[in-house]
C-alpha positions in Angstrom: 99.3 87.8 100.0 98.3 84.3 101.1 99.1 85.0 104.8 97.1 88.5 104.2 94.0 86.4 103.3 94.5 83.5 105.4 94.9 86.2 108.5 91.6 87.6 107.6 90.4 84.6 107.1 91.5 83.3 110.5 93.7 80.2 109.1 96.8 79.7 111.1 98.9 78.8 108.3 102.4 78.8 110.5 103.3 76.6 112.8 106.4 76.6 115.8 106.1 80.4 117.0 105.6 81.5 113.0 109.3 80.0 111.2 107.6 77.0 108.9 105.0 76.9 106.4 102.2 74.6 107.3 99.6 72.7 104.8 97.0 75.6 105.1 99.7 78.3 103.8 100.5 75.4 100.7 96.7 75.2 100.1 96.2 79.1 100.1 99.1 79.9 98.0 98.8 77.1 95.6 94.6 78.8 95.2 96.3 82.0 94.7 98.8 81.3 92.1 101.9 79.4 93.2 103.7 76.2 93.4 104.8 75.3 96.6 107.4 72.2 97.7 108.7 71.4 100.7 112.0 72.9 102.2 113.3 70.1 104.2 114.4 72.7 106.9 111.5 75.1 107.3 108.8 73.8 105.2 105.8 74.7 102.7 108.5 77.8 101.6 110.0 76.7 98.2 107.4 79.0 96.4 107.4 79.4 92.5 104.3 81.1 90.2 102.5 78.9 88.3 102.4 78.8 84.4 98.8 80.2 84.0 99.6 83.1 87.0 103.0 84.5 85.0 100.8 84.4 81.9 98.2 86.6 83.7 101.0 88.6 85.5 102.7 89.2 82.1 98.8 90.0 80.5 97.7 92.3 82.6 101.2 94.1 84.3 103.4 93.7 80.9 106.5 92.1 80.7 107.7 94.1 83.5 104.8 92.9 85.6 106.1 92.3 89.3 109.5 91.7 90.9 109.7 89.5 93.9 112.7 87.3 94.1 114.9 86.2 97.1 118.2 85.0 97.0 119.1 81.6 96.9 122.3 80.1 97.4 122.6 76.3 95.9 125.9 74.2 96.9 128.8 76.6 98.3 132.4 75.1 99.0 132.5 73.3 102.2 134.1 74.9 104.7 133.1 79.0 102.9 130.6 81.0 103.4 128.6 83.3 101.0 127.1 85.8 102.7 124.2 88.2 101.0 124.2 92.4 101.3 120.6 93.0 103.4 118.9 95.9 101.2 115.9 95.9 102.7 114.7 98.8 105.0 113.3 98.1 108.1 109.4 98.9 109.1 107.8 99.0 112.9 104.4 98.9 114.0 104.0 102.2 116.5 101.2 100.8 118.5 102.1 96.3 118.6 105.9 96.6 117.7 105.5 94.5 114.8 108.3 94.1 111.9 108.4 94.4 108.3 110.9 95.0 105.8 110.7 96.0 102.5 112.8 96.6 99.6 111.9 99.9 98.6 109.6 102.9 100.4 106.3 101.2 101.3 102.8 102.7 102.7 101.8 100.1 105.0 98.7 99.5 107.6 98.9 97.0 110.1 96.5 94.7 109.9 96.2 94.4 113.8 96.1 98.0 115.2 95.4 100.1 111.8 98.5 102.1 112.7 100.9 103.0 109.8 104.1 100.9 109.9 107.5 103.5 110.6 110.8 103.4 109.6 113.2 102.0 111.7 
């Protein structure tokens, strides 16, 4: 949601052709709700809700609330490799070609061209 305001908003909050967090996407989200550190490797990303927005969350949603999670992999034995099982499903823009994915069936406007996103 901080890119979805900062879009309308006109705030380029990516940098190096959209991989890496920049300051403007830290000061957004950290407005909005969440903690953000620095990932040595791709930036502003290490995101984490703040105290006061899981209290709200939990408030208004119930304890069930929202799940958004991605995995993370700490350590590893050198010389392995841990690989993750991709469950998302795959959405296109029909009119600018632009991807999404999502984790379950989603309803979803492009911001750009107002065109529904399709599966893939």
């Amino acid at each position: 949601m901080a890119h979805l305001y900062n879009l309308e908003h006109d705030i380029q909050d990516v940098s190096n052709n959209g991989y890496y967090h920049n300051m403007k996407f830290k000061a957004t989200a950290e407005t909005h709700g969440l903690h953000i550190e620095k990932h040595a490797k791709y930036g502003w990303t290490v995101t984490t809700l703040t105290p006061e927005a899981e209290t709200w969350i939990k408030a208004t949603l119930g304890e069930a609330g929202i799940h958004a999670s991605r995995l993370q992999i700490e350590g590893g034995s050198k010389g392995g490799s841990t690989k993750s099982t991709n469950r998302s499903i795959k959405y296109v823009c029909t009119c600018c070609g632009t991807i999404i994915r999502a984790t379950r069936e989603v309803n979803v406007t492009c911001a750009y061209c107002r065109e529904l996103f399709e599966k893939a």
